[in-house]
C-alpha positions in Angstrom: 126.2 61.1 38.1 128.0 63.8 36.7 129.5 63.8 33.0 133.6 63.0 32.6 135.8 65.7 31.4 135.7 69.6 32.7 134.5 71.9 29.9 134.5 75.7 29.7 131.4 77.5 30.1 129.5 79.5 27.5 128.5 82.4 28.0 124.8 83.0 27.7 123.0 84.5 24.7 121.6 88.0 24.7 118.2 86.7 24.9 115.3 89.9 24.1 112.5 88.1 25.4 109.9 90.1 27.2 109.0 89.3 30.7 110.5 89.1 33.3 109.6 85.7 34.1 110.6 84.2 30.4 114.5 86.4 31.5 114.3 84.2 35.0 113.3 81.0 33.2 115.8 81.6 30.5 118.9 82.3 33.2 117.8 79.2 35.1 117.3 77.1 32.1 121.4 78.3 31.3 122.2 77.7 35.1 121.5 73.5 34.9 123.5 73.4 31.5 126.5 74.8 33.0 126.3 72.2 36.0 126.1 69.6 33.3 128.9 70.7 31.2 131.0 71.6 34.4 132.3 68.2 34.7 133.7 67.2 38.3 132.9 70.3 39.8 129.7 68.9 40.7 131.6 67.4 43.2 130.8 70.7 45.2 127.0 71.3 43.8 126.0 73.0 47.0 128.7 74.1 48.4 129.1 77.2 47.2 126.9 80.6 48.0 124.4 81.0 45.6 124.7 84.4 44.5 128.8 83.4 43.9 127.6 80.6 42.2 125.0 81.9 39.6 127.6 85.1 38.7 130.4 82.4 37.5 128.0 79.9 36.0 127.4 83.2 33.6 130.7 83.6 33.5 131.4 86.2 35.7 135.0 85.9 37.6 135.4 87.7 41.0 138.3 89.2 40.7 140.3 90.8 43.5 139.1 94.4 44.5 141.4 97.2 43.6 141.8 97.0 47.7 143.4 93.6 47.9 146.1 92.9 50.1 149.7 93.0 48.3 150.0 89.9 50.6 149.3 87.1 48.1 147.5 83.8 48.2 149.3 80.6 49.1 148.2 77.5 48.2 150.5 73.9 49.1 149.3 71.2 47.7 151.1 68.0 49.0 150.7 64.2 47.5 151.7 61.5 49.6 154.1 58.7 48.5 153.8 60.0 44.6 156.9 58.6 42.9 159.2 60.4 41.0 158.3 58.6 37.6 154.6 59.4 38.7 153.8 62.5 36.5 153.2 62.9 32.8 156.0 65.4 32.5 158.6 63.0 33.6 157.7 60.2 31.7 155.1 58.3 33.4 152.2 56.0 31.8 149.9 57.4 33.8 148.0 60.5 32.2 148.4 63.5 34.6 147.5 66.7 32.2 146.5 68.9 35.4 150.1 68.6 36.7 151.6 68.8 33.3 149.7 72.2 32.5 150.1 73.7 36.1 154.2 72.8 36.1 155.2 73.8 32.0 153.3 77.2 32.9 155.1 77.4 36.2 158.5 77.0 37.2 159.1 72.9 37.2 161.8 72.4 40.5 164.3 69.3 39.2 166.2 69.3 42.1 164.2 69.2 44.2 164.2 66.9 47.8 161.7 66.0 50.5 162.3 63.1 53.6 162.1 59.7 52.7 158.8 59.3 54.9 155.5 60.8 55.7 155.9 62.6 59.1 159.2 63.8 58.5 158.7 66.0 55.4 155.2 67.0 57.3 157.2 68.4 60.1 160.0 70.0 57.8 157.1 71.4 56.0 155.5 73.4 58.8 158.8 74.6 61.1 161.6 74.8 58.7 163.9 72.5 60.4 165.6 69.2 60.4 164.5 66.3 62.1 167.4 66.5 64.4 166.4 69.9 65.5 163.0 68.5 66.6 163.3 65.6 67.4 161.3 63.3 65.0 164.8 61.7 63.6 163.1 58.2 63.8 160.1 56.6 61.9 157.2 58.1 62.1 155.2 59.2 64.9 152.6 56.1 65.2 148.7 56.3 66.3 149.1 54.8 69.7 152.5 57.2 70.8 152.3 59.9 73.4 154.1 62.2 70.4 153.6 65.1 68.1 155.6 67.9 66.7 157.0 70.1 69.7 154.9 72.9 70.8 157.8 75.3 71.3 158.2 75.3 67.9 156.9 77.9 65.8 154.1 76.8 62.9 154.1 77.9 59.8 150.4 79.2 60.0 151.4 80.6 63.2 153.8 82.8 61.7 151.4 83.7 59.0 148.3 84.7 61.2 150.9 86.6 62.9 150.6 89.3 59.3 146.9 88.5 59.2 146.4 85.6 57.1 143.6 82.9 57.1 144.7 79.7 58.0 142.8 76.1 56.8 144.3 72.6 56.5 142.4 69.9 54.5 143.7 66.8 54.6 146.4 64.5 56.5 147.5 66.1 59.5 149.9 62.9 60.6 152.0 65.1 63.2 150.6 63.9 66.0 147.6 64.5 68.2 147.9 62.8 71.9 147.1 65.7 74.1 144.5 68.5 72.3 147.5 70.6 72.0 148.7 68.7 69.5 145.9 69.4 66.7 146.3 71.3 63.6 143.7 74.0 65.2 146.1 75.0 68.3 149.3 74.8 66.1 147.8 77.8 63.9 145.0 76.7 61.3 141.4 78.9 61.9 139.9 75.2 60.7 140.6 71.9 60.0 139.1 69.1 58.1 140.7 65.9 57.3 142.8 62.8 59.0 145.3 62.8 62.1 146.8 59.2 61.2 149.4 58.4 58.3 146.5 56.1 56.1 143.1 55.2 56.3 139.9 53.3 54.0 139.3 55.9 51.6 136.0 55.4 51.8 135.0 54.6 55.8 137.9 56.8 56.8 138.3 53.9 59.1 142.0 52.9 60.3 143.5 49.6 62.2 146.6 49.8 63.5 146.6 46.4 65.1 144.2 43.8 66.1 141.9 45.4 68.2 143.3 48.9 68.3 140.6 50.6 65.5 138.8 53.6 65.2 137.2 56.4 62.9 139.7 58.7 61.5 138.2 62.0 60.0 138.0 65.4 61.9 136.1 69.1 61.5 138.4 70.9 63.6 138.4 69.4 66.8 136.1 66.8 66.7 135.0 63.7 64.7 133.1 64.0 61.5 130.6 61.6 62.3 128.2 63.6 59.7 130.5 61.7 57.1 130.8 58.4 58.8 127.9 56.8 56.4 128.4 58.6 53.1 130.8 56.5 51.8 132.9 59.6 49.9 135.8 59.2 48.5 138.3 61.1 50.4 140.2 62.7 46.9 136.9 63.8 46.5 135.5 64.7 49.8 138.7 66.9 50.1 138.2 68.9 46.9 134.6 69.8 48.1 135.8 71.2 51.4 138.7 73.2 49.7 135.7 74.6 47.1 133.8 75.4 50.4 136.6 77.3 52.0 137.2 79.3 48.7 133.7 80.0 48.4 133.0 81.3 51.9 136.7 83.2 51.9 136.9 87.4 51.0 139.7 87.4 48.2 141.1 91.1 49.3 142.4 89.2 52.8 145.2 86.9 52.5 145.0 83.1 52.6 147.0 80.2 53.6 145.5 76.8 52.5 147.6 73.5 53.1 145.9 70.8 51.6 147.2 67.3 52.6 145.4 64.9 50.1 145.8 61.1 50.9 146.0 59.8 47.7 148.1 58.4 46.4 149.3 56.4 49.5 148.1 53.1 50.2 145.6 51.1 50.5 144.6 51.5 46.9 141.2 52.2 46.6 140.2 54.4 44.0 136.4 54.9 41.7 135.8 51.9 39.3 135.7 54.6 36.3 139.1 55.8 36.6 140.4 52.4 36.2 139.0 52.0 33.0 141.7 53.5 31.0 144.0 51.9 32.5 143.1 48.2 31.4 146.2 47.5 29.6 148.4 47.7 33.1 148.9 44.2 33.7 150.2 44.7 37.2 146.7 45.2 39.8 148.9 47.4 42.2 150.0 49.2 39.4 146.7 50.1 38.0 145.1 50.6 40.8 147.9 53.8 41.7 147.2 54.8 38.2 143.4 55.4 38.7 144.2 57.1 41.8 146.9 59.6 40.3 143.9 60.1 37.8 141.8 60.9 40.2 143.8 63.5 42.4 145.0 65.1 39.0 141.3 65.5 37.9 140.6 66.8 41.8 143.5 69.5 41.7 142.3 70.7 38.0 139.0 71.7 40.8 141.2 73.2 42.8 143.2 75.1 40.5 139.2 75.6 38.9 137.7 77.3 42.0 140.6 79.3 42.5 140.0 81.0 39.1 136.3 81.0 39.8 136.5 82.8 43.2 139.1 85.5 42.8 141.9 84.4 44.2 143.8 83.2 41.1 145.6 86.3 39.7 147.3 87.0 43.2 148.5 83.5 43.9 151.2 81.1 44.8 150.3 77.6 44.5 152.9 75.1 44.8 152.8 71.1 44.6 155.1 68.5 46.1 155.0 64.4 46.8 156.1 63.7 50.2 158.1 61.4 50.0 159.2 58.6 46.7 156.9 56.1 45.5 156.6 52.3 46.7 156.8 50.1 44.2 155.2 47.4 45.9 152.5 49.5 46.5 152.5 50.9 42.6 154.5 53.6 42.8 158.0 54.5 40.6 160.5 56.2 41.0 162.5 55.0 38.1 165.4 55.4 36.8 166.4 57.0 40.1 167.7 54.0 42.9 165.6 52.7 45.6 162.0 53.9 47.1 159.8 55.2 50.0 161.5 55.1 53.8 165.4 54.9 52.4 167.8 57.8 51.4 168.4 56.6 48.1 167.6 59.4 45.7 164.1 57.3 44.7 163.2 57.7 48.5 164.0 61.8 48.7 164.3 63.2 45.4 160.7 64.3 44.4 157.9 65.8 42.0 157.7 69.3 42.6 157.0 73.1 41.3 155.6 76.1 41.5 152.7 77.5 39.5 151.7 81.3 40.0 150.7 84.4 38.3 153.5 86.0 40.2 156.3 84.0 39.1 158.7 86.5 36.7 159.8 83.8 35.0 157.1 81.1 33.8 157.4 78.3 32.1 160.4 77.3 32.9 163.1 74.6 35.0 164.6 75.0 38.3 167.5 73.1 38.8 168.9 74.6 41.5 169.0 72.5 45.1 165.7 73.0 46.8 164.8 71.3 49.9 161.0 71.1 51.8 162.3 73.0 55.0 162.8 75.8 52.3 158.9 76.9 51.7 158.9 77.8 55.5 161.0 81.0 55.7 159.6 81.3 51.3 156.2 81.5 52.6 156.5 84.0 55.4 158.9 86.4 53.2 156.1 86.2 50.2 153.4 87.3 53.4 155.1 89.9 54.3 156.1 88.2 57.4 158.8 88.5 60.3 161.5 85.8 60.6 163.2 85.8 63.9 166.8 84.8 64.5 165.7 82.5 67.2 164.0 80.7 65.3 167.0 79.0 64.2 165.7 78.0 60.5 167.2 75.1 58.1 165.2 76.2 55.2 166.4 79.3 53.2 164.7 81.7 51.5 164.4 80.7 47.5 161.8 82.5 46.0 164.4 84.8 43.9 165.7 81.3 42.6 162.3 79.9 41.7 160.7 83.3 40.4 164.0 85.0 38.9 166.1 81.8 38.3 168.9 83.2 40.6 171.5 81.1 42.2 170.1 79.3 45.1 171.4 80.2 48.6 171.4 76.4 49.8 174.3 74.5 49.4 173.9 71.4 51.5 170.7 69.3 52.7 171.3 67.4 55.7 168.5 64.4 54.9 169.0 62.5 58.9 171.0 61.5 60.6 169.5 58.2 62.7 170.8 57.2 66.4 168.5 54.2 66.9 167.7 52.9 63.1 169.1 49.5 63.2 172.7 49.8 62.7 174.8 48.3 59.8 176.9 45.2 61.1 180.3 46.4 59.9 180.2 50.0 60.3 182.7 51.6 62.5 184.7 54.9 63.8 187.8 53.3 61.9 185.6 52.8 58.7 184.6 56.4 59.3 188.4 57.8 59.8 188.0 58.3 63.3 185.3 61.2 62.2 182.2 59.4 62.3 180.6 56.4 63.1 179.4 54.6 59.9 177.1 52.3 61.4 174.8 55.3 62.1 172.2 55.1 59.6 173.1 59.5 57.9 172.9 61.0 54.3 174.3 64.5 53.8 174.5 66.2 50.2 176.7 69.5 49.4 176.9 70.9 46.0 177.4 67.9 44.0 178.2 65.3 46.6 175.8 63.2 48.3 177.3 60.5 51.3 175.6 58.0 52.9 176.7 55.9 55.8 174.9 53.0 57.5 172.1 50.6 56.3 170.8 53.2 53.8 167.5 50.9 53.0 166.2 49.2 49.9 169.1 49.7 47.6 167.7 48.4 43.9 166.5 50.1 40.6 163.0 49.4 40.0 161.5 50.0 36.2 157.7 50.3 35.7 155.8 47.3 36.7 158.7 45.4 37.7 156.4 43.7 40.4 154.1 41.2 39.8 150.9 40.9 41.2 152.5 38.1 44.3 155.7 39.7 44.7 158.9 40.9 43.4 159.5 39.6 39.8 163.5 39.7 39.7 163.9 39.1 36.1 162.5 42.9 35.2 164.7 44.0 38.2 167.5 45.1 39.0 168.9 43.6 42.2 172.0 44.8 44.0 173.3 43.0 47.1 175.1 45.5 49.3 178.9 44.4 50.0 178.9 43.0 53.3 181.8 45.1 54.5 179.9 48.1 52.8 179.2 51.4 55.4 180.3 54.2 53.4 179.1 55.3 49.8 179.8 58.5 47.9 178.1 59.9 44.4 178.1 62.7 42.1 174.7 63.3 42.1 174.7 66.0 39.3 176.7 63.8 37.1 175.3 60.4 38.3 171.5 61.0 39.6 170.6 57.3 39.4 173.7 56.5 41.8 175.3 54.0 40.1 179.2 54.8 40.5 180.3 54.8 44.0 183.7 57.0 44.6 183.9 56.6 48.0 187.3 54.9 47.2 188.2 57.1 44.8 187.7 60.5 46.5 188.7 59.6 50.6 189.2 63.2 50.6 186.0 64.2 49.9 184.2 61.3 52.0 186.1 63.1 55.3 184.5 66.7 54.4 181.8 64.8 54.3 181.9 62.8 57.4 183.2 66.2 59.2 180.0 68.1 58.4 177.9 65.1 59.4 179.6 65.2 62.5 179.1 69.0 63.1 175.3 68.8 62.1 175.2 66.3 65.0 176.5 68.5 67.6 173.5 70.5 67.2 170.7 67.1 67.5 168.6 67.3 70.2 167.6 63.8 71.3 165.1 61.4 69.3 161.1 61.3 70.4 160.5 57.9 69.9 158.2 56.8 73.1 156.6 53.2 73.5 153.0 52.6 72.8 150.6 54.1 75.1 147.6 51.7 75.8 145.1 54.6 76.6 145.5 55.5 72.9 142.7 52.8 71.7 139.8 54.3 70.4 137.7 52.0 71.8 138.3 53.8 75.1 137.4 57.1 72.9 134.4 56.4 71.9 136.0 54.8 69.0 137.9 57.5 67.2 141.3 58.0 67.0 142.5 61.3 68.8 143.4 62.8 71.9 143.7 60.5 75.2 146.5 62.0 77.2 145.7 63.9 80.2 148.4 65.1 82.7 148.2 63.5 86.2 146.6 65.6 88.7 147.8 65.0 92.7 143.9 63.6 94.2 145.5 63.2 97.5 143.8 65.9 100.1 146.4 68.0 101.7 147.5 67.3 105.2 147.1 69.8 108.1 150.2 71.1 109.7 149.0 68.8 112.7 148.6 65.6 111.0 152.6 66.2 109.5 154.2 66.9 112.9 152.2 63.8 114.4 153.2 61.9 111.6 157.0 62.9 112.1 156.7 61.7 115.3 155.6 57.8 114.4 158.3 58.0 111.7 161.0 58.9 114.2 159.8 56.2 117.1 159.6 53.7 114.3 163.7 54.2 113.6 164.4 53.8 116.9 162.7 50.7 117.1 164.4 49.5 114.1 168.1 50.7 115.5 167.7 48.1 118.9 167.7 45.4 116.2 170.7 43.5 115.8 172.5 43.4 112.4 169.9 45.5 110.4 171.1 46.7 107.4 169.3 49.2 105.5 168.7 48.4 101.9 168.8 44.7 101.8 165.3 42.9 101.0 162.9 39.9 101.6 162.7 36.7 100.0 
């Protein structure tokens, strides 16, 4: 097993021994110290060419060639269901000194938002548009749904292949894959390696989604890892290896794009016994559990950031690191002191860690609090490459690398976070409640400038401190709870001057709730209808050779064709038969048996 800790490497002494065998001995001999003092990049002993390998163990960088593309790297990095508490810099218990580094040398984004849920910030992610513009308003898109992110809409690596960049995704795909041109590898990434379903055994990369419906969830490319089926890796780990892979195999003069999806920290929460050693003290199981796994994945993108350095791609990068969506408490995350958690519009659901960390960046080391929203990096990203952005494309992300880099004023003004036909509605919402403008009982949240406005049933509404559940259950007397008014469909904050959402001024401000309600409305004009299809029964693995992936196949017409002959004769019986059927009395067409 390898040592803890990551330390630097030495470079070697100028030994003057004769020989040239003694010089080979000597360099080998320095080779196995530096594994052992390389810490947890011996998670990728083996991965990486060997003449690449021996030249940094000596401490040799490969640096990009005088001929490398003014195109730069870009790395996205994207944790799933890390709370907003869940990083050193804000606060947390849980040590996360990779993150801490990475963000107080970068630019640290603090108002920053993301959807409240996995496959909606996914999908905002990689076509720079709202939900309602794609179709995904609702949920998530489940294992066993005909569904995935429309093909008529225009990737995010698709774009940036378009300007000649490599394109690989690691990771949690979760964006659908029912018909094979659905997968990451026809919606623009050269390869793939990871999982297509929203969770998964860390370990067995094995997912149920119901009593019988179970099968193997890990892909290369197109098909099922099955080389990885016994190995019993953790997938924080396995993930780091194959992004150390694709950086070792990659020419640094030509542009890469590398999305890398990790699982952690979402549930179930599995993590390596020895990173739940420090955290003993944490009464709360759940709690400690999501601790040892934010260790982990903090530890794993220290590798990342590691290999970067290591293979030359460093110095002309952009790497940039976002949750997904808030934490769940119940499941260990927090999002405290901000108000409620994972799947609701409260700002502990969409308000998330992020920044940006980059040799690039004019201004380091410093705070962004400028609105930022996820649908943003799409047009970011393609400016940064060098890239084309159509006008058809019809983008809800802006442009906001001058804010981030140069702390300009940010172009975006307004976030629409959904706006939800079929969630379940609230009871006493109505047109009247909404001035005739909207109705409230629509599950929506909208933000301009300052304002934020919810309407509906906007989810779990309570503020949760650290380790305010116990091991069985909410523990109410470290928590506190908030019953919703029952004639309550309409809520308006301040969110600059009240982040946690404790003041409502809907009554106060009726003015500002119709603005509100009037740009809700016109965002709606432009919805498309929800995706949201019924469970497809041909989804089970076990009629996949028990993996999880593509089943749908379009219906093909088996019927032979009829000769010209066999259509006139049988217009003939069908005209005699109508002739018969006019003699009989009182038959009326339409009416049935029984």
């Amino acid at each position: 097993m390898a040592p803890r800790g990551c330390m630097g490497l030495r470079r070697p002494l100028a030994w003057a021994w004769p020989g040239k065998m003694l010089a080979m001995g000597a360099l080998a001999g320095f080779w196995v110290l530096s594994l052992l003092t390389y810490g947890y990049l011996s998670w990728g002993q083996g991965l990486e060419e060997e003449d690449g390998a021996m030249r940094a163990q000596a401490g040799e960088r490969l640096e990009p060639s005088p001929k490398a593309s003014t195109q730069p790297h870009l790395i996205f990095i994207l944790a799933d269901d890390q709370g907003f508490r869940d990083v050193g810099y804000h606060g947390s218990e849980i040590k996360t000194p990779t993150l801490d580094k990475l963000a107080a040398e970068g630019v640290k984004l603090e108002n920053y938002y993301v959807q409240p849920i996995c496959t909606p910030s996914r999908s905002q992610f990689i076509t720079g548009r709202y939900q309602i513009h794609t179709g995904l308003q609702h949920s998530i898109i489940r294992p066993t749904q005909p569904n995935c992110l429309p093909l008529d809409n225009a990737s995010l690596p698709q774009k940036l292949k378009e300007v000649g960049y490599s394109t690989h995704m690691v990771g949690k795909w979760h964006l659908g894959f029912y018909r094979k041109e659905c997968m990451p590898t026809k919606r623009g990434f050269d390869t793939f390696f990871g999982s297509l379903l929203g969770s998964g055994d860390y370990y067995t990369h094995y997912k149920c989604d119901s009593p019988g419906m179970c099968g193997y969830d890990l892909y290369e490319n197109d098909s099922a890892a099955w080389d990885y089926y016994d190995h019993g890796i953790y997938s924080t780990q396995m993930y780091t290896q194959r992004v150390q892979r694709v950086l070792a195999s990659h020419n640094p003069s030509k542009p890469l794009f590398l999305y890398i999806a990790y699982q952690a920290v979402h549930s179930p929460l599995q993590a390596p016994g020895r990173y739940l050693e420090p955290y003993r003290s944490i009464i709360n199981i759940n709690r400690r559990r999501y601790a040892a796994m934010l260790t982990c994945l903090d530890e794993a993108i220290n590798n990342v950031t590691l290999a970067l350095k290591k293979y030359g791609f460093y110095n002309n990068s952009v790497l940039i690191y976002s949750s997904d969506n808030g934490g769940q408490p119940t499941a260990g995350g927090s999002n405290w002191p901000l108000r409620g958690s994972k799947g609701t519009y409260w700002e502990g659901g969409i308000r998330a860690v992020g920044f940006v960390h980059s040799p690039l960046l004019k201004n380091k080391g410093t705070v962004c609090r400028e609105l930022v929203h996820i649908t943003d990096w799409y047009p970011t990203l393609i400016t940064l490459a060098e890239g084309q952005i159509e006008e058809d494309l019809q983008l809800d992300g802006y442009d906001i690398w001058e804010t981030i880099s140069e702390g300009l004023r940010s172009p975006r003004v307004d976030i629409l976070h959904n706006i939800d036909p079929i969630y379940t509605r609230a009871k006493n919402g109505s047109w009247a409640a909404g001035f005739g403008i909207w109705n409230t009982a629509i599950q929506s949240a909208i933000r301009v400038q300052h304002w934020k406005l919810l309407t509906g049933d906007p989810g779990y509404s309570d503020w949760v401190p650290p380790q305010a559940f116990s091991n069985l259950g909410p523990n109410r007397w470290h928590n506190e709870r908030i019953t919703l008014p029952s004639g309550k469909s309409v809520w308006l904050f301040n969110i600059t001057a009240d982040p946690y959402e404790r003041v409502d001024l809907s009554g106060r401000y009726p003015g500002i709730v119709k603005q509100l309600l009037r740009r809700l409305s016109k965002f709606n004009k432009t919805a498309v209808p929800v995706k949201y299809p019924p469970r497809d029964p041909r989804s089970n693995p076990q009629l996949n050779g028990g993996v999880w992936g593509p089943w749908y196949k379009e219906k093909k017409n088996t019927k032979p064709r009829k000769s010209k002959a066999e259509k006139k004769q049988k217009k003939g019986r069908i005209k005699k038969k109508q002739r018969k059927t006019d003699s009989i009395p009182n038959c009326r067409s339409g009416t049935t048996r029984g």
